[in-house]
DRENPA-3360 file (N, C-alpha, C; in nm, 2 decimals, always signed):
BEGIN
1 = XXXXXXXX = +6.57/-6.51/-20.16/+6.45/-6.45/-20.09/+6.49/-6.42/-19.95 ~ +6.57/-6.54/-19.89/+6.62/-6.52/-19.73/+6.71/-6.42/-19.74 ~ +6.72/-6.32/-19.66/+6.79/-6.24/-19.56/+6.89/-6.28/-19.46 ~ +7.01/-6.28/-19.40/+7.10/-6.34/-19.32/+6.96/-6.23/-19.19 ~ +6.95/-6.32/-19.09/+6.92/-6.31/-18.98/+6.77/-6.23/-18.99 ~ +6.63/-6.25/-19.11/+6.56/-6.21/-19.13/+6.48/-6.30/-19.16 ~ +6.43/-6.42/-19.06/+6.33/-6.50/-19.09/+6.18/-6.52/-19.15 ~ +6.14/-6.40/-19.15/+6.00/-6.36/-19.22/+6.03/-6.37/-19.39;
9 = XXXXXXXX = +6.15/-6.36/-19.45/+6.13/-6.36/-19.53/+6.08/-6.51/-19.60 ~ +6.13/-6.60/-19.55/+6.06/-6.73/-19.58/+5.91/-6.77/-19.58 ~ +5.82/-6.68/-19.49/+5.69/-6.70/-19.47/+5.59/-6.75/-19.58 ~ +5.58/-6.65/-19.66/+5.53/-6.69/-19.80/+5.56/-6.83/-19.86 ~ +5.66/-6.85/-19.87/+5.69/-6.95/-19.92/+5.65/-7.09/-19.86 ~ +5.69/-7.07/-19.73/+5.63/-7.24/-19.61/+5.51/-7.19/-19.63 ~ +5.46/-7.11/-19.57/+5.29/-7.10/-19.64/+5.19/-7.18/-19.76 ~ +5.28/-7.17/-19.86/+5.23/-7.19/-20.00/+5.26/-7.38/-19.99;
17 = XXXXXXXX = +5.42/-7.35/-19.98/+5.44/-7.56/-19.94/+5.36/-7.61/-19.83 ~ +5.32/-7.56/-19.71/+5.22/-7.62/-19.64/+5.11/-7.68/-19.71 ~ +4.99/-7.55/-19.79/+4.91/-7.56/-19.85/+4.92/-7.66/-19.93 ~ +5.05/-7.66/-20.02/+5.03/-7.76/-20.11/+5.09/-7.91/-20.05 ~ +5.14/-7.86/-20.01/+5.14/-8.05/-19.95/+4.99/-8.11/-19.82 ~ +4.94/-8.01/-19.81/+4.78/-8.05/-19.73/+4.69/-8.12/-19.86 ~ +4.68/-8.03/-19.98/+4.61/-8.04/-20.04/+4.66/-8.14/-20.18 ~ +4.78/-8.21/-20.23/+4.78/-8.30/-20.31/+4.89/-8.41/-20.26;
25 = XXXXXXXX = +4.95/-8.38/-20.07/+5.06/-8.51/-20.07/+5.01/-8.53/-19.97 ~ +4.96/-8.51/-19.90/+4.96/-8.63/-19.77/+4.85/-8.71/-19.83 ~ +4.88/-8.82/-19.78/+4.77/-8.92/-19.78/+4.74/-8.97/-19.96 ~ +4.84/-8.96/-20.02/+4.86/-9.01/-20.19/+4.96/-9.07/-20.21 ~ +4.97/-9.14/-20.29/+5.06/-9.19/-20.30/+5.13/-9.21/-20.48 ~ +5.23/-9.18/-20.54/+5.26/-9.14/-20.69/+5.36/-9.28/-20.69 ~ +5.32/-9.31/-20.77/+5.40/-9.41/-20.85/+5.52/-9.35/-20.96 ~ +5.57/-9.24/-21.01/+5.69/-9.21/-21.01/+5.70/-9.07/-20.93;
33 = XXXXXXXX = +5.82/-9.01/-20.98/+5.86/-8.87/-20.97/+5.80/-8.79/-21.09 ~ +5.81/-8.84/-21.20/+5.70/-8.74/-21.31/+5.58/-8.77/-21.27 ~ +5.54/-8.84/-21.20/+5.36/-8.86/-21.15/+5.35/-8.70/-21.06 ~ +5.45/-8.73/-20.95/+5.44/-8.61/-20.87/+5.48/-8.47/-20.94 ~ +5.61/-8.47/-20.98/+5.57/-8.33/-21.09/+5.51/-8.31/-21.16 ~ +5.42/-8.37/-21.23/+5.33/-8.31/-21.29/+5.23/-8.27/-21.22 ~ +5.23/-8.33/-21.12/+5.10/-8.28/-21.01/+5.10/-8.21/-20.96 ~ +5.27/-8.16/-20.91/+5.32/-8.05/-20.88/+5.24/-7.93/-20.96;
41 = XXXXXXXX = +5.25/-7.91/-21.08/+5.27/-7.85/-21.18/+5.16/-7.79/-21.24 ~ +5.04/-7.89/-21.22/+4.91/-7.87/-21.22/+4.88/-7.79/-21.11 ~ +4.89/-7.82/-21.01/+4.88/-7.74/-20.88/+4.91/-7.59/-20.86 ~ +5.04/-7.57/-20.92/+5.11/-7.47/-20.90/+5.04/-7.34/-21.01 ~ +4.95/-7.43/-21.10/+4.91/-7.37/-21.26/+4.73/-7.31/-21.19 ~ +4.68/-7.43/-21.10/+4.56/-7.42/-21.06/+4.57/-7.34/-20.90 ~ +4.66/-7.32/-20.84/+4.65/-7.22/-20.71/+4.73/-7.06/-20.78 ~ +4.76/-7.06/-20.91/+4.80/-6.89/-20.96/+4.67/-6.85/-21.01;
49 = XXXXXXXX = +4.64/-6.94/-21.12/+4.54/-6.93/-21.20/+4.36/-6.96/-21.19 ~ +4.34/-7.02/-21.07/+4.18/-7.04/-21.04/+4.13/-7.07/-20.86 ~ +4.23/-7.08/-20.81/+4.20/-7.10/-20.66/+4.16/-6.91/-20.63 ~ +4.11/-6.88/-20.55/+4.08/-6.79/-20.52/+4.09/-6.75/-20.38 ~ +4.12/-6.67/-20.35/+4.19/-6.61/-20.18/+4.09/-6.47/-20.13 ~ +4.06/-6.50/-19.97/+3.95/-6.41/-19.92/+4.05/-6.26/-19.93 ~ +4.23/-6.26/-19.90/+4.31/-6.15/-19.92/+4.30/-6.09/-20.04 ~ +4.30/-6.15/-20.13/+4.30/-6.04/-20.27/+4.10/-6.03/-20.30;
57 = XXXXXXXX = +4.06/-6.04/-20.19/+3.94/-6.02/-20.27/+3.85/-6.12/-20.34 ~ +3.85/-6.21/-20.30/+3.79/-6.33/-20.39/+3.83/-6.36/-20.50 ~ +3.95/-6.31/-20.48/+4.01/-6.35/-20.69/+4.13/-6.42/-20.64 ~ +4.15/-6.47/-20.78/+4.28/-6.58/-20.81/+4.38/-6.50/-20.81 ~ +4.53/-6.49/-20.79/+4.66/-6.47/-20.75/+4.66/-6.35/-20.92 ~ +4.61/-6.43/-21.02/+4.65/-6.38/-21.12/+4.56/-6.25/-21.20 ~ +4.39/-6.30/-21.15/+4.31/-6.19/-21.19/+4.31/-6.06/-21.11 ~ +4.37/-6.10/-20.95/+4.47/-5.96/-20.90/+4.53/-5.87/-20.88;
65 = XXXXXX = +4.64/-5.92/-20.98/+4.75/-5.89/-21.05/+4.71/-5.80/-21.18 ~ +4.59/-5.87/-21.27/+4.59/-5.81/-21.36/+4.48/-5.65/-21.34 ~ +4.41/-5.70/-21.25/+4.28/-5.57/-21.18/+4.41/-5.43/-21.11 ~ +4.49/-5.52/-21.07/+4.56/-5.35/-21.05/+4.71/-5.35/-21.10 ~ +4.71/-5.40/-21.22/+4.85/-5.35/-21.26/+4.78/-5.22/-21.35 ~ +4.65/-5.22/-21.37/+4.60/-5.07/-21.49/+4.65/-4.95/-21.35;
% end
């Protein structure tokens, strides 16, 4: 996704890990590494699929996607 000497292309991405480490790691604590991946994973399934964003319009990542892929 990086570019040699094109640091915007990262944005999206530290964006999304910010968010997700605001909202299921700070301040928790997992008793393994499959504790955290799956939390990961739930996360990652619940910010595509049901979080919703004021940029797309009050829809989730995914019902966006599908409203204008017609």
């Amino acid at each position: 996704m990086s570019r040699k000497g094109n640091c915007l292309d990262n944005s999206p991405m530290e964006n999304f890990f910010g968010i997700l480490k605001q909202e299921i790691y700070y301040g928790k604590t997992f008793r393994s590494f499959n504790e955290l991946k799956n939390c990961i994973e739930k996360y990652i399934k619940y910010y595509n699929e049901d979080r919703i964003k004021a940029k797309l319009g009050y829809l989730s990542p995914v019902d966006y996607r599908k409203l204008n892929a017609a």
